[in-house]
Every structure is written in C-alpha cells, then in structure tokens.
C-alpha positions as CSV (number, residue, x, y, z in Angstrom):
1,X,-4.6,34.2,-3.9
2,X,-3.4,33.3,-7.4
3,X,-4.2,29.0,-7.9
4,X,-0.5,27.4,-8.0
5,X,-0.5,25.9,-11.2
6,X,0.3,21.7,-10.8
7,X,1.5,19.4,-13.0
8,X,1.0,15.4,-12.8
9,X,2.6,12.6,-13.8
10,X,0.6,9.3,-13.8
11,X,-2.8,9.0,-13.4
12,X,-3.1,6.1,-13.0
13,X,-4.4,4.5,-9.1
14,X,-3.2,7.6,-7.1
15,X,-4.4,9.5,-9.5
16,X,-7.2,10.5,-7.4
17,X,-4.7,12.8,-5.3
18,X,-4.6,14.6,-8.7
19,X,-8.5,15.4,-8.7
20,X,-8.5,16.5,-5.1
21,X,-5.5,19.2,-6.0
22,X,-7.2,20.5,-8.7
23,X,-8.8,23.5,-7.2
24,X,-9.4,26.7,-9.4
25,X,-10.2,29.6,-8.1
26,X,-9.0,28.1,-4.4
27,X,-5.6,27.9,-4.5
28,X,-4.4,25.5,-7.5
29,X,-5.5,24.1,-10.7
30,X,-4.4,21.3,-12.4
31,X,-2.9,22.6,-16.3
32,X,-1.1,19.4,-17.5
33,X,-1.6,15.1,-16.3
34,X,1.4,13.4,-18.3
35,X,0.6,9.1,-18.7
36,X,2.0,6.8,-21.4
37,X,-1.4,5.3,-21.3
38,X,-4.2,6.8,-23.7
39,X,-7.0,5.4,-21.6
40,X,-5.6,7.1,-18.7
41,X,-5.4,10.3,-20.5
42,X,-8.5,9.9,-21.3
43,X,-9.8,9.6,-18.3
44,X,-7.9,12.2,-17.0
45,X,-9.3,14.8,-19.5
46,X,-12.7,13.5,-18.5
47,X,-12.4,14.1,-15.1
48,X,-9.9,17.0,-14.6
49,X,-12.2,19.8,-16.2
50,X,-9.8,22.1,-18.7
51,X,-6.5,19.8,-18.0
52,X,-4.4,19.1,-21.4
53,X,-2.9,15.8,-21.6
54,X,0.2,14.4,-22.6
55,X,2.3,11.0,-23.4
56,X,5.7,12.6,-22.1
57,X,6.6,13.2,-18.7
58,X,9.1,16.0,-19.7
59,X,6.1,17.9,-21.5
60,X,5.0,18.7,-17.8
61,X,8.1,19.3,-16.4
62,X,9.5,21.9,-18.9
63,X,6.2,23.5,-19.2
64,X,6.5,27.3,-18.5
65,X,2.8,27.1,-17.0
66,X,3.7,24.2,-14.4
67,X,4.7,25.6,-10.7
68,X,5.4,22.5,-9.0
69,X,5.0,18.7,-9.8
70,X,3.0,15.5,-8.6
71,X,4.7,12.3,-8.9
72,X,2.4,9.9,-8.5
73,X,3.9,7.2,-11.5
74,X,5.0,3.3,-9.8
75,X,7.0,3.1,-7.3
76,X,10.5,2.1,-9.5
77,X,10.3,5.6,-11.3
78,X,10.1,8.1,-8.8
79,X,14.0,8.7,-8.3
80,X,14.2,9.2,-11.7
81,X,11.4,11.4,-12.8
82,X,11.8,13.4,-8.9
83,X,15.1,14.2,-9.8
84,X,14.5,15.7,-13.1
85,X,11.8,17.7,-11.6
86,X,14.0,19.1,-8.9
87,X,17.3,19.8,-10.9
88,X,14.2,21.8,-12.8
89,X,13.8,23.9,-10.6
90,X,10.2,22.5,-9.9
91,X,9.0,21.8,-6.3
92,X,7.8,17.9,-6.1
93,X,5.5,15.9,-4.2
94,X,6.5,12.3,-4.7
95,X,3.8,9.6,-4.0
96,X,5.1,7.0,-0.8
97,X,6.8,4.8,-1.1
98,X,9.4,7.6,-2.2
99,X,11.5,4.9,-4.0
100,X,12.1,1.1,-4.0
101,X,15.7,1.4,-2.6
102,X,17.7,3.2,0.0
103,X,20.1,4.3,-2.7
104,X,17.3,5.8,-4.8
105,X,15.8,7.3,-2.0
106,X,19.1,8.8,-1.1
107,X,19.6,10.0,-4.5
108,X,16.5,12.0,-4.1
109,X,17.2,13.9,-1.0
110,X,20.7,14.2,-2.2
111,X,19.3,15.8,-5.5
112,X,16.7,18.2,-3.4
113,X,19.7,19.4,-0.8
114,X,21.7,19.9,-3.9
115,X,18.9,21.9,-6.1
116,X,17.8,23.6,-2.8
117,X,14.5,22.7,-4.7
118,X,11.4,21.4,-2.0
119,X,10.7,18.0,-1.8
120,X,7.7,16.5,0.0
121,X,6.9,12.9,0.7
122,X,3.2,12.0,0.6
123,X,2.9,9.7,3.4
124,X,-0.6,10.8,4.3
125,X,-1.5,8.8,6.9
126,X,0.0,10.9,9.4
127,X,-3.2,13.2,8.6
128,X,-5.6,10.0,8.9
129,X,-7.6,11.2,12.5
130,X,-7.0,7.8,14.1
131,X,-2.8,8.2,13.9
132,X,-3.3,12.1,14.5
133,X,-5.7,11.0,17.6
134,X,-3.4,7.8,18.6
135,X,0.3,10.4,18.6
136,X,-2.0,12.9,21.0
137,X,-3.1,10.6,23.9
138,X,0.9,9.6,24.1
139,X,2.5,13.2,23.8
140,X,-0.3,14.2,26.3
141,X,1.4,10.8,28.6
142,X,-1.8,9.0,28.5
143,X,0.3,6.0,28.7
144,X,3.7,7.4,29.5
145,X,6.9,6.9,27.2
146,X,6.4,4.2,24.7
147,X,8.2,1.1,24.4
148,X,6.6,-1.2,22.3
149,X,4.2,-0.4,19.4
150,X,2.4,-3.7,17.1
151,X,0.7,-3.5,14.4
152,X,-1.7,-5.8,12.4
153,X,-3.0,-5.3,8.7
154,X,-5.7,-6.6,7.3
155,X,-5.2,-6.5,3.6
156,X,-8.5,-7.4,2.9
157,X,-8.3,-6.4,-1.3
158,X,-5.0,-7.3,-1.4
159,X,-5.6,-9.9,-4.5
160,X,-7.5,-6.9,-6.3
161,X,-5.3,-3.9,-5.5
162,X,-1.9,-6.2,-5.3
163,X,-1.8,-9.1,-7.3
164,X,-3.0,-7.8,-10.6
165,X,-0.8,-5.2,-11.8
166,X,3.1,-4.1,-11.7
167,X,2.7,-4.6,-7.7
168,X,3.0,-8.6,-8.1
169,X,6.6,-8.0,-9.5
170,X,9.7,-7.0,-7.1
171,X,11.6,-5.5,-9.5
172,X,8.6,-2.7,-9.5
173,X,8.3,-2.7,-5.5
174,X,11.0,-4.8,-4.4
175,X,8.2,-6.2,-2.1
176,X,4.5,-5.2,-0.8
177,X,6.5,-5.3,2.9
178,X,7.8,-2.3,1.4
179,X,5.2,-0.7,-0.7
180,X,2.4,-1.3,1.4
181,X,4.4,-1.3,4.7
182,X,6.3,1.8,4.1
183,X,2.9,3.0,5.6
184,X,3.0,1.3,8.8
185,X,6.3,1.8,9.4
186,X,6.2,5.1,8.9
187,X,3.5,5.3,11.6
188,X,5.8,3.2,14.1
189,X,8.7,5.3,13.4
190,X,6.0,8.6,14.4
191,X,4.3,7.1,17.4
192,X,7.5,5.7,18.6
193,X,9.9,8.8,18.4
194,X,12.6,6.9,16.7
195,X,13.8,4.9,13.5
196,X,14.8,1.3,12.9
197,X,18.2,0.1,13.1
198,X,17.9,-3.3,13.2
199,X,15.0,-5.8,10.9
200,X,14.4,-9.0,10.7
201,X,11.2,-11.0,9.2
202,X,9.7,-13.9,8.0
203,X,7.5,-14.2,5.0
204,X,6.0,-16.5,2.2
205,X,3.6,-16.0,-0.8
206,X,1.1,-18.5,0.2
207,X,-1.8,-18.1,-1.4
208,X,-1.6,-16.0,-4.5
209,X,1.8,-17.9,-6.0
210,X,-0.7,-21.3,-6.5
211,X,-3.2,-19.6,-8.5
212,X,-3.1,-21.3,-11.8
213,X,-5.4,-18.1,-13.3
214,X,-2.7,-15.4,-15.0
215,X,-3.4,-13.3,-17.8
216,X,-1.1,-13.7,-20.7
217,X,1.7,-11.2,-21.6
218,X,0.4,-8.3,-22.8
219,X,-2.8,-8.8,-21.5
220,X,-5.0,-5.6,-19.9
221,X,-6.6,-6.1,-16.5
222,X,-10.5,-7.4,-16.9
223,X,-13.0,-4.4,-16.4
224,X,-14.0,-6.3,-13.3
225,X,-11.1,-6.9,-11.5
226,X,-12.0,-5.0,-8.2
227,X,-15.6,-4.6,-7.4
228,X,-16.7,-3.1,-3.9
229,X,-17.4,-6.2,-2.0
230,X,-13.7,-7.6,-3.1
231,X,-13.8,-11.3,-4.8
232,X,-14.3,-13.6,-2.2
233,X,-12.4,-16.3,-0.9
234,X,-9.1,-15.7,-2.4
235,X,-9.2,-18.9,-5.0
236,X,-11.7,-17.1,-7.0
237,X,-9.6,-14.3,-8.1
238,X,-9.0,-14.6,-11.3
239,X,-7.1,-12.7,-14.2
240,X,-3.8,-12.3,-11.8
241,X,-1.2,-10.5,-13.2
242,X,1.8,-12.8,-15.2
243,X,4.3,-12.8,-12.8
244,X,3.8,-12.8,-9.0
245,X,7.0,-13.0,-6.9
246,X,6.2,-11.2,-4.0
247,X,5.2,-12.0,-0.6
248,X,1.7,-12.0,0.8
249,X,2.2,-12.5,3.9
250,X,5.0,-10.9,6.2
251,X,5.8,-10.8,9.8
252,X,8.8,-8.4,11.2
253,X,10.6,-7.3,14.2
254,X,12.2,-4.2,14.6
255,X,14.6,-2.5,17.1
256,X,14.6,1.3,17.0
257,X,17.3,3.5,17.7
258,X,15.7,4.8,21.0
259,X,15.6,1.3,22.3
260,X,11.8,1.2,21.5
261,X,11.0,-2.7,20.2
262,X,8.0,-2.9,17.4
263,X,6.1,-5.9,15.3
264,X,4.6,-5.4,12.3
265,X,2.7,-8.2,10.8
266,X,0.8,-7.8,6.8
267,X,-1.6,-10.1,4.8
268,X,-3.5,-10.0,2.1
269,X,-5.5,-12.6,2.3
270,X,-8.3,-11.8,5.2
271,X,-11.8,-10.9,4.7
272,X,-11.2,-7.8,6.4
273,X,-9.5,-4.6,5.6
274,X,-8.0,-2.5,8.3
275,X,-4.9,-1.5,10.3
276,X,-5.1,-2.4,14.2
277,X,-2.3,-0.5,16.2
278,X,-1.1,-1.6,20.1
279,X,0.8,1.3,22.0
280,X,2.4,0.2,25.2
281,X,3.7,2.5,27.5
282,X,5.4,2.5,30.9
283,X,2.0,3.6,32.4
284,X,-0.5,2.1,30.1
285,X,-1.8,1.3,26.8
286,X,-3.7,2.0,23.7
287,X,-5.3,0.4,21.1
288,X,-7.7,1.3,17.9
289,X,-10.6,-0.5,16.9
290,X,-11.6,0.5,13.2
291,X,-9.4,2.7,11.3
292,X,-12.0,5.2,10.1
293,X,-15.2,7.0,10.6
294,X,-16.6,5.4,13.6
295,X,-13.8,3.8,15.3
296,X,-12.6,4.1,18.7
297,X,-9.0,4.1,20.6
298,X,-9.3,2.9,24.0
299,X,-6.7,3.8,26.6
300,X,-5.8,1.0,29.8
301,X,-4.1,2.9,32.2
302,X,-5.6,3.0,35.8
303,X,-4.8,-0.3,37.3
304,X,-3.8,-4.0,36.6
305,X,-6.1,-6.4,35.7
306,X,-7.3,-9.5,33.8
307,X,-9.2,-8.9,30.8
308,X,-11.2,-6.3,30.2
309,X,-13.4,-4.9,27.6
310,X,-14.1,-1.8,29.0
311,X,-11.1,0.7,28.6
312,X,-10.2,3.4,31.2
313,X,-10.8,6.0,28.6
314,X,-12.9,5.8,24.9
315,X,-12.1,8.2,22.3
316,X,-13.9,8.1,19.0
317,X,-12.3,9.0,15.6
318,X,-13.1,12.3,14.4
319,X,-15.4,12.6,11.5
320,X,-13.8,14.3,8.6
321,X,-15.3,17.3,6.2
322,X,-14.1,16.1,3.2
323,X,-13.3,12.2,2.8
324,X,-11.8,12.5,-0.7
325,X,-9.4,9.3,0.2
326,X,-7.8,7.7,3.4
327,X,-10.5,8.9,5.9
328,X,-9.9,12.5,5.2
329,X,-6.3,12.4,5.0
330,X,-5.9,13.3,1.0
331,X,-7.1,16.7,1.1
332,X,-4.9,17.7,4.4
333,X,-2.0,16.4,2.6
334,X,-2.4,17.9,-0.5
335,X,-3.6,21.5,1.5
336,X,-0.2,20.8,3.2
337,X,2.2,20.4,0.1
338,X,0.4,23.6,-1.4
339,X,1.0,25.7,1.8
340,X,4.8,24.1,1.5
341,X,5.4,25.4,-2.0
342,X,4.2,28.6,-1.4
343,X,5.7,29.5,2.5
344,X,8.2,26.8,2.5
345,X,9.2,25.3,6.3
346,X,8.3,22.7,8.1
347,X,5.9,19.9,7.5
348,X,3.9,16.9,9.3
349,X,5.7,14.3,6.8
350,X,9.5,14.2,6.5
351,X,11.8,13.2,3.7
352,X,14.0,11.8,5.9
353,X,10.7,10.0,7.7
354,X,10.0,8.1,4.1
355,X,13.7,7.1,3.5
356,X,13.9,5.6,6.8
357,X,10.7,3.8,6.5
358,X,11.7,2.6,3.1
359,X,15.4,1.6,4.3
360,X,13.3,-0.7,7.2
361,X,11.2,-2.1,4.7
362,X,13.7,-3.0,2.0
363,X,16.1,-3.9,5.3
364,X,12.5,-6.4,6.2
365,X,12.7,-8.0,2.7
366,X,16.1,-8.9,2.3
367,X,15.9,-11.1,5.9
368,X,12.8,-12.6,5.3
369,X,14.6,-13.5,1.4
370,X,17.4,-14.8,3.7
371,X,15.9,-16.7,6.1
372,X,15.4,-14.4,9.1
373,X,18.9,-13.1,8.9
374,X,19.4,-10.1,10.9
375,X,19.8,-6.9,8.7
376,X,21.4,-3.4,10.1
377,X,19.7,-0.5,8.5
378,X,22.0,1.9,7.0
379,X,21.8,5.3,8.4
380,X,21.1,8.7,6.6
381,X,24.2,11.2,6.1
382,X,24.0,13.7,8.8
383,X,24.1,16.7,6.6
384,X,21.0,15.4,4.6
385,X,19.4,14.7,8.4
386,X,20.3,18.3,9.1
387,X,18.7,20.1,5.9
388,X,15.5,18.3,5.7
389,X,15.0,18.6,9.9
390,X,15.9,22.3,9.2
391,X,12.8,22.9,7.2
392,X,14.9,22.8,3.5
393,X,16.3,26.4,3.8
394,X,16.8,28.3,0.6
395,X,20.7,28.4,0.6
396,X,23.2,28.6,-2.5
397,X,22.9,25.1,-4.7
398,X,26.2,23.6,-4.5
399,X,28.3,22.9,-7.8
C-alpha cells in the first residue's frame, strides 16, 4: 500500500496527532508541518524524521506532494484554513472543536458539500475504550432506553493546559465550555441518541481571574509551566497568560431533541483529572469510575435499593496496544481518517456530530453570559444533515 502523503498545519499542542500519523512504509508519512513559530518548526523537524518545514500554511496546501491535510492550528482558524484546504481539492481532518461558532462551523460543511471534498472531525473520544465500552452496555439494553445522562469533569491541569496560552481569551475559544466541553457534549449527544435543542448554564471565573501573576505582552510561556504532578493548589500558578476572560467553572442543562434531559458540569480547579459519566435508563444505570487503563463501568440494574457499592455487573476498561494519547484513542482516529481518505464512507465521528456539539456549547456560553437565559439551538440545514449522514458521496460540486 503506497503511504498517503499528509500535510500539517500547527504543531503546536495537538501536534502530537501529527507524530502518531506519520507512518512510512505503513500507510502515511508526514512530507510537510506548516507553523509560524520557528521553535515549533523546530521541534517538528526534530521529531518528524525527513519532514520539511514551513512558515506558510498555503506552502502545504498547494504542495503537489500533499494528499490530504491536518488541521490542528487554535481553535479561531480552522474555518478558515479548512476551507482553503477543501476548495483545494485536499481531504481534511480538522482538530475538535471544529470551529468557535455555529456560523463557522456551518461554513465548513457548507464548503465540504460544496467541494464534494471529505471532511472529518477529530473528536476522538468516541475511540477512548471507556465511551466505546459505556455506548455497548446501552445498545446491548443493559439499562434500557436512556433518559438522562450527567457528566462531571475534573479539570485537574486546567491552570497549566488552559490559563496560560490563547485558551484564556474568548475571542480564540469563545469559552473553555466550548473548547473543552465540545468533548463531553459530544459524548452526550452519542450515548443519548440525540442533539440539544435547548441550553442553559451558569458559570463564573473564580479562581484564575484573581491571580495577580500574568506575564507581560509579548511574553513566552516559562519552560516550566506544566510539569507532571500539575502546580499545586491553584494560587501557585504563576506566569498566566495576559488576558483571562473565560470561565473556569461551568454548570449546564440540556434538553435534547429526543426528549432525553442531560447535565454537564466542568472545572478546572480540582486536584483530580478525569471525566465521570452517569447513564440512566428506564431499567437501570451505569456509571464509570476512572477514565483510563484500569477503570471500571458498573451497571445497577436488578432490583431497587438503598446504596450500594457493589454493582449488578463490573466491566473493566480495556487495555489499549498503543496509548500514543487519550487512552488509545489517537492512533484509532487517525487509522480511521486514513482509511476515510482512501475508501471514503462512513465514519465513527460525524461532521454534523461536532457542529451540534459546538452549536450546544457556544448555545451554553451565551446563557451562562446572560444570566441563565434559556438559549434554542439553531438547527443544521437538512440537506447538509443528509450529505454528511450519507457518508459524503462523490457527486458533481455545485457552481
């Protein structure tokens, strides 16, 4: 099989999805990272064997030995730089969020239907084991049809990975409910069947908006600003990025269009870091404990009760192979966006899954800016709904 040849823009955070795609001699190979930053050229070069780098995203995507693109750049530039790659001609995998707006996001899909060009959405959690073990017990009817789903996460690095860099500033994210949460609510939206119509949520930046310690303007992040054990308590971050006007703590309610009622609830100020799911069914319910390699879901569904530890049914998390990034869910993403390029069809993540989850999340932030007020989230145009569902058939690109 002859390596698909991949081109990258950014390499910056995600850029680690960039090292697990490049594969020679097993299906793709890196030729060409793009990033206005020298360092991260640098380090790009240093750990992409045989890549070339460049300071111009258009130097990938006009480049005759580029097959289809990575867009893994902040969150504000993907409509932009996605589009260009698809009116190329180029397939694209754009890094979740897929934008910071519903009208971006549109834009995209609109752009792909238009180009007939594929687009795929990297929301890889929907590889992690625990999701992929949580959505079998309830199509098996472990715990019958859902109708409520919470979720809890424990942001435990949030002041390292959140507060230091462009993701402090809305106008880059439009709000870590969204950027972060666009995860979650993904998930919901999976496990549930359906997608939000109605949001509302409550939310405050409590603990990172009174810490006096910003770099200046201009200023690089210190070489220590994450370490493995996280800086601990929060007060002692220091070197915070200039401007922080986001939320770090977020609570929402959401009514999906199959009647199914979810929570989601985000901060980034615990000492722990992990995602805790609750799926209630008319017949019973499931929960996770841990996220990754050695967690368990546990499944209450033989009787009532008062409180019990012990669950009806215990299933661990699988181990993975090959835990390059989100408990083995980074190489099954990326094996799925090659296998997309080459075969086209249909695929585990959905475009029209990461515009709804965005729509809810941006939805989120404007009620919890508003005080709580109700928001209705605008629905996708039918056709688009149609095309992407359809598995993005090859048909003539319209004028």
């Amino acid at each position: 099989m002859t390596d698909l040849c991949l081109g990258v823009l950014g390499h910056g955070l995600r850029g680690s999805l960039a090292r697990v795609a490049h594969r020679p001699g097993e299906g793709a190979r890196v030729t060409v990272v793009a990033d206005p930053d020298a360092g991260q050229r640098e380090r790009a070069a240093h750990r992409i064997p045989g890549v070339r780098t460049v300071d111009d995203h258009r130097k990938v995507i006009d480049a005759p030995d580029v097959d289809a693109v990575l867009v893994l750049t902040p969150d504000h530039t993907h409509a932009d730089l996605a589009c260009e790659a698809l009116r190329a001609g180029k397939p694209v995998f754009v890094e979740k969020p897929l934008d910071i707006t519903v009208e971006r996001c549109d834009r995209i899909l609109r752009t792909a239907r238009e180009t007939g060009t594929r687009l795929y959405v990297g929301h890889n959690m929907r590889h992690m084991p625990v999701i992929r073990l949580m959505r079998g017990l309830i199509e098996r009817g472990d715990i019958g049809t859902v109708k409520t789903v919470w979720v809890r996460h424990f942001v435990g690095y949030g002041g390292d990975w959140y507060f230091k860099d462009w993701h402090a500033e809305r106008r880059y994210t439009t709000g870590l409910l969204l950027q972060k949460g666009a995860h979650d609510i993904d998930v919901v939206h999976w496990l549930a069947g359906g997608y939000t119509r109605r949001v509302q949520a409550f939310g405050d930046l409590m603990v990172y908006g009174d810490n006096p310690h910003r770099r200046a303007l201009g200023e690089p992040k210190a070489v220590d600003w994450y370490t493995e054990d996280g800086h601990w308590p929060p007060h002692t971050q220091r070197a915070l990025n200039p401007m922080i006007d986001v939320e770090d703590v977020s609570l929402v309610n959401m009514c999906l269009d199959n009647r199914v009622l979810a929570a989601y609830q985000q901060c980034h100020f615990t000492p722990d870091y992990w995602r805790n799911y609750t799926v209630i069914g008319d017949a019973g319910r499931l929960e996770n404990f841990g996220d990754g390699p050695g967690a368990v879901v546990r499944v209450w569904n033989s009787r009532r009760s008062v409180h019990r530890e012990r669950a009806d049914a215990e299933y661990p998390v699988p181990e993975v192979v090959d835990d390059a990034g989100h408990g083995g869910a980074d190489p099954l993403i990326i094996d799925e966006f090659l296998r997309f390029v080459r075969e086209g069809g249909l695929t585990d993540t959905s475009p029209v899954a990461a515009r709804m989850a965005v729509a809810a999340g941006f939805g989120a932030t404007e009620s919890l800016r508003t005080g709580g007020v109700v928001r209705e989230v605008p629905p996708l145009d039918p056709e688009l709904i149609a095309y992407f569902e359809g598995g993005q058939r090859a048909s003539e690109p319209r004028a």
